[in-house]
C-alpha positions in Angstrom: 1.6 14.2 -21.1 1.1 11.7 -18.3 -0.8 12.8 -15.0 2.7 13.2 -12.7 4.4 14.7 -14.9 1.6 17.4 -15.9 0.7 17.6 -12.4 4.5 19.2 -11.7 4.6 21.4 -14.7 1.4 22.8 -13.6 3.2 23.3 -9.9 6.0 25.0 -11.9 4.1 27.2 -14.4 2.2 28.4 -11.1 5.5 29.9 -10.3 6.1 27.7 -7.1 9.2 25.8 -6.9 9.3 22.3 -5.8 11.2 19.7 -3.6 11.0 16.5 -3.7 9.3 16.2 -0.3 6.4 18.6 -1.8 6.2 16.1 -4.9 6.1 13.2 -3.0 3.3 15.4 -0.7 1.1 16.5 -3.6 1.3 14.0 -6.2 2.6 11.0 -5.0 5.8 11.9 -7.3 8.7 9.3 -5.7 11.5 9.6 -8.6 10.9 14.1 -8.8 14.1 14.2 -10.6 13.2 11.9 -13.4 10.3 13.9 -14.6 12.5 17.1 -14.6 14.9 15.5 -16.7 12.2 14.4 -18.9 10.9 18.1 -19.0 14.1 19.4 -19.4 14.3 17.4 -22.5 11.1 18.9 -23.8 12.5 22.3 -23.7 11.2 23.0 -20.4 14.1 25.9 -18.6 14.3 24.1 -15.1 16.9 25.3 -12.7 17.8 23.5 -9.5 18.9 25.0 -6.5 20.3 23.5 -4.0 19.2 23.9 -0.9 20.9 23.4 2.7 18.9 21.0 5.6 18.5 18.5 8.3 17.8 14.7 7.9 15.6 13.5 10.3 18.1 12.9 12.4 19.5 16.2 12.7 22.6 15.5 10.1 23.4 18.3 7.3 22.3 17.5 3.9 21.8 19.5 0.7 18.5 18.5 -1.5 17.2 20.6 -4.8 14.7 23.0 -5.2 13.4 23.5 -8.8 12.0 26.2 -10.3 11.2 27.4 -13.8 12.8 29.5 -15.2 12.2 32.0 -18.4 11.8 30.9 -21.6 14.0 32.1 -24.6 
């Protein structure tokens, strides 16, 4: 597995969710959604929450939180 996308199953497995902002933070992670889809493919149970915030500029905005969920 390649060194981003360990580096946010780790996060996950840890049982911390994740943002984008927090990827970006931690591991340099600029497309977060991309490896989630590619661990969701691996059988990975991902949920995404979203999430209700402020753009820098003080405008409403909805972003994802993902966490992992329990496996089958």
């Amino acid at each position: 597995m390649r060194g981003q996308r360990n580096a946010v199953l780790n996060h996950l497995k840890s049982g911390y969710p994740i943002t984008s902002k927090e990827a970006f933070e931690k591991y340099r992670v600029t497309r977060l959604s991309a490896i989630i889809h590619d661990l969701r493919n691996m059988g990975y149970p991902i949920h995404s929450i979203m999430v209700d915030g402020k753009t820098r500029f003080g405008d409403s905005t909805k972003y994802a939180k993902y966490i992992l969920g329990k496996e089958d």
